[in-house]
PAGUSE-137147 format. One record per residue (C-alpha): residue in one letter; x negated, z, y negated. Coordinates in Angstrom, 3 decimals. Each point is the difference from the previous one (the first is absolute). Last residue first. Example, Ala and Ser with C-alpha at 12.3 -4.5 7.8 and 13.67 -1.06 7.14 Angstrom:
+---------+----------+----------+----------+
: residuo :       px :       pz :       py :
+---------+----------+----------+----------+
:       S :  -13.670 :    7.140 :    1.060 :
:       A :    1.370 :    0.660 :    3.440 :
+---------+----------+----------+----------+
***
This chain:
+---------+----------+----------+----------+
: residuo :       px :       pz :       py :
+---------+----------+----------+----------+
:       X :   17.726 :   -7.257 :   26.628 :
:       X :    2.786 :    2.483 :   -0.388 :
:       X :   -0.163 :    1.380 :   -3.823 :
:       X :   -1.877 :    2.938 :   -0.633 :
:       X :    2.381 :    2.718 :   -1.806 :
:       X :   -0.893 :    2.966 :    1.833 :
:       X :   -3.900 :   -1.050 :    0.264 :
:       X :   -0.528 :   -0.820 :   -3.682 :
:       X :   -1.047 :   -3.899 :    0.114 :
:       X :   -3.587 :    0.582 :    0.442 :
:       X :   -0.416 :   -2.048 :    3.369 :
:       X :    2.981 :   -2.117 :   -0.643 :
:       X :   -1.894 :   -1.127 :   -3.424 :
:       X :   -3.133 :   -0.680 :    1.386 :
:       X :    1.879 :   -2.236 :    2.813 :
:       X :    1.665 :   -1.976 :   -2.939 :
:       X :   -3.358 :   -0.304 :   -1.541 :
:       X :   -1.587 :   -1.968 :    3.146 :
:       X :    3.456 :   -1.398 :    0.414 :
:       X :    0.207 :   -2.072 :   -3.613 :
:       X :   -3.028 :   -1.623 :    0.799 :
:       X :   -3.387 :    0.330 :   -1.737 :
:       X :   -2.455 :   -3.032 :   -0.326 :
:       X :    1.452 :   -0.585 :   -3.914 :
:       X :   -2.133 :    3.028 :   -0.227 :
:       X :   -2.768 :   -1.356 :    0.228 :
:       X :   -3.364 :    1.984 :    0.999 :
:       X :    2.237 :    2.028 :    1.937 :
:       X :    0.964 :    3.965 :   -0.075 :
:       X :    3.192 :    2.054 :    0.636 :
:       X :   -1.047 :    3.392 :   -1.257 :
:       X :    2.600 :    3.121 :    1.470 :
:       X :    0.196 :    3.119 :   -2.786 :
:       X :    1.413 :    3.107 :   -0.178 :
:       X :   -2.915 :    1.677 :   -2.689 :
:       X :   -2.469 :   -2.492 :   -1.264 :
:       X :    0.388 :   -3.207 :   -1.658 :
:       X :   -2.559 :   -2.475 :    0.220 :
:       X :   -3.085 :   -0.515 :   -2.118 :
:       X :   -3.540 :   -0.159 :    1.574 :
:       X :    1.122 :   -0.586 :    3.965 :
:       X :    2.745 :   -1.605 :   -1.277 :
:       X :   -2.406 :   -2.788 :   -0.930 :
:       X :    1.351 :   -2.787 :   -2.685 :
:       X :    0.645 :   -3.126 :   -0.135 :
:       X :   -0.044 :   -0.921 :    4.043 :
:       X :    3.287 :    0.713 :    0.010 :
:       X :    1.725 :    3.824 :    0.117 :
:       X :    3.718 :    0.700 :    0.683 :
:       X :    0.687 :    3.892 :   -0.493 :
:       X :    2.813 :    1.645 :    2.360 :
:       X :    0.992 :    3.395 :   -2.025 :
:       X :    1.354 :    3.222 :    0.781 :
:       X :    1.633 :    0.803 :   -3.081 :
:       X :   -1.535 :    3.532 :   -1.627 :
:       X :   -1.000 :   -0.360 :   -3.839 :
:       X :   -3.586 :   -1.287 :    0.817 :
:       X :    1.351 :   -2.836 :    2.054 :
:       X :    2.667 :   -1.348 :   -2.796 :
:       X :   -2.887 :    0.121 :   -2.403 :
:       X :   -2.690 :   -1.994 :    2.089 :
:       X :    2.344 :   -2.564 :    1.186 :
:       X :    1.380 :   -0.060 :   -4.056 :
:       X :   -3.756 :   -0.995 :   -0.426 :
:       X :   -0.646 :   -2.901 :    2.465 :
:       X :   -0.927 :   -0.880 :    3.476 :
:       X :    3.283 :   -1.429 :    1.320 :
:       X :    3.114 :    1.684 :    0.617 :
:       X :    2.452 :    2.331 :    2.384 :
:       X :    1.193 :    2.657 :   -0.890 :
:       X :    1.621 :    2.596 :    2.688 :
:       X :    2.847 :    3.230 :   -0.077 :
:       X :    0.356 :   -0.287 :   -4.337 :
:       X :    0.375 :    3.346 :   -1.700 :
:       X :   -3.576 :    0.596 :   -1.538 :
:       X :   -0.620 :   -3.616 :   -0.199 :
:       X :    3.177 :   -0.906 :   -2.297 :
:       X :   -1.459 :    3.064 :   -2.477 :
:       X :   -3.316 :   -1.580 :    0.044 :
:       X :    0.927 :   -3.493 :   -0.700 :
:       X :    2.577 :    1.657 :   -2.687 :
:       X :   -2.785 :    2.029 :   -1.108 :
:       X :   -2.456 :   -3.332 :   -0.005 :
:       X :    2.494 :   -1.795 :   -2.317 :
:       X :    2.843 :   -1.656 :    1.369 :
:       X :    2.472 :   -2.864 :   -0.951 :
:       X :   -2.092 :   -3.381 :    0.315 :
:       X :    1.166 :   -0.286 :    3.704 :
:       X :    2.479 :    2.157 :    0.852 :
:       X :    2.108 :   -2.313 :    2.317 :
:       X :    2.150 :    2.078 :    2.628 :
:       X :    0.468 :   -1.459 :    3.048 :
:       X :    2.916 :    1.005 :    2.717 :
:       X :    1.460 :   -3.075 :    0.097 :
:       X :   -3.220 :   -2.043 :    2.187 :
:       X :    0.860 :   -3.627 :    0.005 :
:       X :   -2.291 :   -0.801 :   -2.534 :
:       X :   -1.089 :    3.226 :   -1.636 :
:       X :   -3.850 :   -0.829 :    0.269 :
:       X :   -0.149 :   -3.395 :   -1.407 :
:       X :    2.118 :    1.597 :   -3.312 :
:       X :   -2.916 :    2.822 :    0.223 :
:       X :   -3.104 :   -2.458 :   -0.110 :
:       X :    1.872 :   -2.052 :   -3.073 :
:       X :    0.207 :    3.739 :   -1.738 :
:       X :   -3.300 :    0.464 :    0.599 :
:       X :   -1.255 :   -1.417 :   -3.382 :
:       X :    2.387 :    3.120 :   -1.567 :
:       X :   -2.631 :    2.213 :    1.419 :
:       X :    0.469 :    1.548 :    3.784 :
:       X :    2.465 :    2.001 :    1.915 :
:       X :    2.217 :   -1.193 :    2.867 :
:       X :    2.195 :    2.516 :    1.584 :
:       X :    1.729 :   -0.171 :    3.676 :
:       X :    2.607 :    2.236 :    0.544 :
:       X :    0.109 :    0.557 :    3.862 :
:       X :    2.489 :   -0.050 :    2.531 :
:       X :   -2.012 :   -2.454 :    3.027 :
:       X :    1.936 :   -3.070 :   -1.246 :
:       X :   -0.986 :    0.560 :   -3.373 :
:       X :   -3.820 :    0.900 :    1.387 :
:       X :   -0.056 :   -3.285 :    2.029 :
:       X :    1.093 :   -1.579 :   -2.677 :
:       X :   -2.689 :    1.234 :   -2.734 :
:       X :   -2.422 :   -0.605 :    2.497 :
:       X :    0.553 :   -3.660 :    0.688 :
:       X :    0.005 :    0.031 :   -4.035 :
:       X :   -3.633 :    1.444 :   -0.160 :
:       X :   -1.083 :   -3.087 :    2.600 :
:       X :    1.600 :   -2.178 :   -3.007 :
:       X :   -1.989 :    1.486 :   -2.764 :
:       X :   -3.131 :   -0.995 :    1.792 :
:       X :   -2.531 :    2.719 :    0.203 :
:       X :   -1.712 :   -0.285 :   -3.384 :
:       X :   -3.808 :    1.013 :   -0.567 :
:       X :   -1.329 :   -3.317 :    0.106 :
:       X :    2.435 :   -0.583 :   -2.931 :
:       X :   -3.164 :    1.905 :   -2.043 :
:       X :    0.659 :   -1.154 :   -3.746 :
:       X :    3.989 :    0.642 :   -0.665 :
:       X :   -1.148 :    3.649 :    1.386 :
:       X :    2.015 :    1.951 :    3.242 :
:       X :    3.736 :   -0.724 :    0.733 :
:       X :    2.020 :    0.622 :    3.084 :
:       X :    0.571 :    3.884 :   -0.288 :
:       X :    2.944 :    1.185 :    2.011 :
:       X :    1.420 :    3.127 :    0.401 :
:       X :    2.184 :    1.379 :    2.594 :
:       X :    3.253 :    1.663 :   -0.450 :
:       X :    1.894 :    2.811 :    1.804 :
:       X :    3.579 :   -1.028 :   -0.861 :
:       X :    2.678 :   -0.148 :   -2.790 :
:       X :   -3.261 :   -0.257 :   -2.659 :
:       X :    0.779 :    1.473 :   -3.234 :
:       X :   -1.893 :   -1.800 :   -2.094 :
:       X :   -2.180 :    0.670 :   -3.752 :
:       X :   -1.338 :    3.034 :    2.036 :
:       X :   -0.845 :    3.175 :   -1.907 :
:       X :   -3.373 :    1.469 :   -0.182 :
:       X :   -0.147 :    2.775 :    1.895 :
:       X :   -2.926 :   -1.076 :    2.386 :
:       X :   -2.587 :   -0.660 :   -2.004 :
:       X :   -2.048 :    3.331 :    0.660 :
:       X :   -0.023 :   -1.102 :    3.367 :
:       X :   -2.992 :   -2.407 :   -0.810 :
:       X :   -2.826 :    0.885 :    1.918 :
:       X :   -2.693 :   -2.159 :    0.306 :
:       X :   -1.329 :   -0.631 :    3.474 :
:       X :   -2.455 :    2.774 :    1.333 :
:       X :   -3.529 :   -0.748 :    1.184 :
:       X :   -0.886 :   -0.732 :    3.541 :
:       X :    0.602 :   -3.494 :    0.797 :
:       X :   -4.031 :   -1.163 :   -0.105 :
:       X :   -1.677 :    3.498 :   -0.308 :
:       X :   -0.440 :    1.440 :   -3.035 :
:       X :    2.117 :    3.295 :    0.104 :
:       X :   -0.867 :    1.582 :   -3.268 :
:       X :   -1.451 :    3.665 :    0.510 :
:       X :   -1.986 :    0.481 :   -2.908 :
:       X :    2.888 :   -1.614 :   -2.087 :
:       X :   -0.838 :    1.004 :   -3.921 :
:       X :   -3.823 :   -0.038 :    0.390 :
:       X :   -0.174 :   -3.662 :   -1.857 :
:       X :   -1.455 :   -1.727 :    3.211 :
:       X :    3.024 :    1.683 :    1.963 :
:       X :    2.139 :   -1.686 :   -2.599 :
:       X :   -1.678 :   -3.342 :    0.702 :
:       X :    0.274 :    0.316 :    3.513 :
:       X :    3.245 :    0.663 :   -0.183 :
:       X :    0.770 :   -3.347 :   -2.209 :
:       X :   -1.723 :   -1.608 :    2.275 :
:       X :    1.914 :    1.070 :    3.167 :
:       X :    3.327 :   -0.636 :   -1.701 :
:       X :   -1.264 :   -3.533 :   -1.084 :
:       X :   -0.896 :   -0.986 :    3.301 :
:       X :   -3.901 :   -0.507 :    0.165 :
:       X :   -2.122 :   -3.036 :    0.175 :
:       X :   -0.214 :    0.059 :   -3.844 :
:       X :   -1.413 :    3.542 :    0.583 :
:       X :   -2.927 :   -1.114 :    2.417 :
:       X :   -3.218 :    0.108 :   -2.200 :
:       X :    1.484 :    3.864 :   -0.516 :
:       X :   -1.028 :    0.703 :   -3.880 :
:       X :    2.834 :    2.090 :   -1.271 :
:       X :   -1.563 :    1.203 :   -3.477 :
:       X :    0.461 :    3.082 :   -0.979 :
:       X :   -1.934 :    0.861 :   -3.261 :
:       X :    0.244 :   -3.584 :   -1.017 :
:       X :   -3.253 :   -1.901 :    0.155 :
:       X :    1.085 :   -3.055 :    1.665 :
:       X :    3.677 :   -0.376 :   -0.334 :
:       X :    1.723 :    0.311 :    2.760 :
:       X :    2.849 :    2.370 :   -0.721 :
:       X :   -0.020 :    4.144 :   -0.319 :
:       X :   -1.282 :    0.143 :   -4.307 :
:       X :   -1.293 :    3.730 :   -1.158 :
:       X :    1.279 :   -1.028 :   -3.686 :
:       X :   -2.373 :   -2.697 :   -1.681 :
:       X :   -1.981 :    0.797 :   -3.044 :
:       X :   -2.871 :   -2.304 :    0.240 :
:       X :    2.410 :   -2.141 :    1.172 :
:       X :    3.597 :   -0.506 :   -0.667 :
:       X :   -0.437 :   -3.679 :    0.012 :
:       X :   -2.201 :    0.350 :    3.505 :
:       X :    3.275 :    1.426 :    1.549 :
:       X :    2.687 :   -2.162 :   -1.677 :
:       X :   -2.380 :   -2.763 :    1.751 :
:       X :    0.442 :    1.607 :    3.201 :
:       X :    3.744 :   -0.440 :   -0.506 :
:       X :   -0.332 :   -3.506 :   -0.946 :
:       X :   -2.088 :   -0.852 :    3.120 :
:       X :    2.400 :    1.819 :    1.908 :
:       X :    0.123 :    3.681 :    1.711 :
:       X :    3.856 :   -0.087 :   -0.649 :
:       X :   -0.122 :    3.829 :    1.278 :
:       X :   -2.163 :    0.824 :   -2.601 :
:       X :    0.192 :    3.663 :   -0.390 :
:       X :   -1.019 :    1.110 :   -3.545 :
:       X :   -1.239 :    3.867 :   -0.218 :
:       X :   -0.354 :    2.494 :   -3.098 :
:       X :    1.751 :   -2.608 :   -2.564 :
:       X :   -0.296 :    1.096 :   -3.421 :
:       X :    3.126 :   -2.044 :   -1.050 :
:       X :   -2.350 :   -1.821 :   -2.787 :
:       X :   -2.416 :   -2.369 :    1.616 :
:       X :    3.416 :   -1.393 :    2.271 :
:       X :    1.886 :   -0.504 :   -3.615 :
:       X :   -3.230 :   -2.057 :   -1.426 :
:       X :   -0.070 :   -1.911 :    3.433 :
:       X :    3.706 :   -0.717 :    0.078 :
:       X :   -0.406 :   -1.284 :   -3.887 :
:       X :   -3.134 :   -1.874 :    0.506 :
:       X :    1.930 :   -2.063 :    2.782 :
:       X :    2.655 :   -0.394 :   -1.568 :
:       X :   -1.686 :   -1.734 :   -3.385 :
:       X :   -2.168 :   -1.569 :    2.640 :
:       X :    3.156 :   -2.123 :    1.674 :
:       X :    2.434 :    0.573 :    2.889 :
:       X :   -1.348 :    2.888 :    0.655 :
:       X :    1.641 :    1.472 :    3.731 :
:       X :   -0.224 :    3.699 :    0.136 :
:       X :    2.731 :   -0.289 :   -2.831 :
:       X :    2.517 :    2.047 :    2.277 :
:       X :   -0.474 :    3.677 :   -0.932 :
:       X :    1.638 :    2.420 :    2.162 :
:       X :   -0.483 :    3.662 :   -0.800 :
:       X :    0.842 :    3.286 :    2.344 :
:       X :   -0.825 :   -1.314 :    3.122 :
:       X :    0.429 :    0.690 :    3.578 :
:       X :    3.598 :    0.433 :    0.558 :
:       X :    1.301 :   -3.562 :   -0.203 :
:       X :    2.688 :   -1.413 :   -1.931 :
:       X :   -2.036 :   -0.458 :   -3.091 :
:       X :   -2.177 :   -2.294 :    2.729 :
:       X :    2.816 :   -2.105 :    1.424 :
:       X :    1.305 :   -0.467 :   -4.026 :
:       X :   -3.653 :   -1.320 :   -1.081 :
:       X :   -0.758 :   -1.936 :    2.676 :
:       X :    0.967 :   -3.687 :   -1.242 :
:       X :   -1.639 :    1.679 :   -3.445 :
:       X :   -3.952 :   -0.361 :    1.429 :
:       X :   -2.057 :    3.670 :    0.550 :
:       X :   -1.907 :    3.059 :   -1.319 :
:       X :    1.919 :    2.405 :    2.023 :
:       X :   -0.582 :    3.639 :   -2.339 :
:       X :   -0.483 :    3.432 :    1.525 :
:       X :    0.221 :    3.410 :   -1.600 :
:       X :   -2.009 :    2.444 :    2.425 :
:       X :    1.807 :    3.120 :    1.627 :
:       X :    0.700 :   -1.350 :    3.218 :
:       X :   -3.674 :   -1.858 :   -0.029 :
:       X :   -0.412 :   -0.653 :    3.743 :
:       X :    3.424 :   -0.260 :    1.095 :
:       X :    0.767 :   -2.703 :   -2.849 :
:       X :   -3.142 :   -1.525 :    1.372 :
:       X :    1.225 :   -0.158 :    3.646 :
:       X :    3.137 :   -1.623 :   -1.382 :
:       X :   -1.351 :   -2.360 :   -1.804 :
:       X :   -2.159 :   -1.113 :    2.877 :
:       X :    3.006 :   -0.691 :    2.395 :
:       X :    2.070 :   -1.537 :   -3.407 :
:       X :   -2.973 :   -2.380 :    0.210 :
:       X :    2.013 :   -1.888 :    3.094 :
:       X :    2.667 :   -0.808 :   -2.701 :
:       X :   -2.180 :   -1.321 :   -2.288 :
:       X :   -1.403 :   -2.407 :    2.629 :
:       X :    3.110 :   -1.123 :    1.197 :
:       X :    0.985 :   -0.369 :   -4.079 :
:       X :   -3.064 :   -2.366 :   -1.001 :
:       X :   -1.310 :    2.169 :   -1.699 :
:       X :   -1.740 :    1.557 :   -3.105 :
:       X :   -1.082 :    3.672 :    1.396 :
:       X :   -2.410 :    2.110 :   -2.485 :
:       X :    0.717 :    4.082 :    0.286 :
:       X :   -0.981 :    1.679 :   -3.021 :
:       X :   -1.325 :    4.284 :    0.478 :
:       X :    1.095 :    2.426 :   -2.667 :
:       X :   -1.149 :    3.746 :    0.454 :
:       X :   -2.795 :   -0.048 :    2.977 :
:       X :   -1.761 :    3.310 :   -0.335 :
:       X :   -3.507 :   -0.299 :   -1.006 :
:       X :   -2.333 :    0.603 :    3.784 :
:       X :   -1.915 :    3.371 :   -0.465 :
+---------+----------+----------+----------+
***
């Protein structure tokens, strides 16, 4: 007779699209171990998203080291807790390594670490979409028997539970949101802020709030943007992922390039028109739920019109503008 799983530690580090798709496997492990007492083992930009969240009962953010005193002090804590199952959903280097550090005493470990008691060994994994993987991995662990695996088959994330969080606006108007950032190190992944402002106007003219969210090095991005366009509302630098999540859940369309608030805004209900360069592969790491992907290996190569006709097509159908 199996020992009942009692306490069970989730790893996920980041980035935040990624963090956000895990919230599919969280779930299925909450579901799995109802009665178990779960702890996120994780980084502090997630901390408050995570607290949020149904699916654990703990949140502890040093899951990072920054040095070998912090190091030996996660480790001595993880040794402790009396783990009966560790999920690695970050399935890193570093989180294999937490693996072997545990070892000869290591909790029945789900990651890729050779030797742990469920190990998800498909040669093809890195090939998958991170949904997909993730499933797979559960279904390795015994938890998902039933995972859908096939490319585009497993469920998005799931965010409704974000919903009632207050607004910091009151929009006049059905708004849509705009992401035009992504990381100060990949510009590749930028569609040109100016192409965003065509669509700003066009949705100003068309009797739409238009929202631009981002960090406070987007604010530049968002002053491009409102040009011309009155009905603009600049929120860069003032919302943290349950505002982003919150502004998703009510907003009619986002549109935005492949990065995290993308992810969260999706997850949370907007449908969503993702803009992917040759950085990165949606076929690995987009969005799921209501989503159109505009693709090009540069994205400088995408006109205003190619988006502007995504946007008609998902505008909501009794408020589409005229073409």
């Amino acid at each position: 007779m199996s020992r009942p799983v009692r306490k069970v530690l989730v790893i996920k580090l980041g980035a935040l699209g990624d963090f956000v798709l895990a919230l599919a496997a969280a779930r299925k492990i909450r579901e799995a171990h109802p009665q178990a007492h779960i702890t996120l083992l994780t980084t502090p930009a997630y901390e408050g998203l995570a607290v949020a969240s149904p699916y654990f009962d703990v949140v502890e953010t040093d899951g990072r080291p920054e040095d070998a005193a912090e190091l030996r002090a996660m480790l001595k804590r993880m040794r402790g807790a009396g783990y009966d199952r560790i999920y690695d959903l970050q399935t890193s280097g570093r989180s294999s390594r937490y693996f072997y550090a545990l070892w000869p005493f290591a909790p029945k470990w789900s990651g890729i670490a050779p030797g742990a008691a469920f190990r998800h060994k498909n040669p093809d994994r890195d090939h998958m979409h991170t949904l997909e993987r993730q499933a797979e991995q559960l279904k390795v662990a015994g938890i998902w028997p039933d995972a859908p695996i096939a490319p585009g088959e497993a469920p998005p994330p799931d965010l409704s539970w974000m919903a009632d969080t207050p607004l910091k606006i009151r929009p006049t108007r059905p708004f849509v949101l705009l992401v035009p950032g992504a990381s100060a190190h990949r510009p590749e992944k930028r569609w040109p802020a100016e192409r965003f402002n065509e669509i700003a106007r066009f949705l100003d003219e068309a009797g739409y709030d238009v929202v631009v969210i981002g960090g406070p090095q987007e604010n530049p991005l968002a002053r491009i943007i409102a040009k011309g366009a009155k009905g603009v509302r600049d929120l860069t630098g003032r919302t943290d992922f349950a505002q982003i999540a919150a502004l998703g859940a009510k907003a009619v369309l986002a549109i935005g390039n492949d990065t995290g608030p993308l992810h969260l805004i999706t997850a949370a209900g907007a449908p969503s028109i993702a803009l992917f360069s040759s950085a990165s592969d949606p076929d690995l790491c987009a969005p799921r739920g209501h989503v159109a992907i505009i693709r090009a290996d540069d994205l400088n190569d995408v006109p205003a019109e190619t988006v502007l006709t995504a946007v008609r097509a998902m505008l909501p159908q009794k408020e589409k503008a005229p073409a």
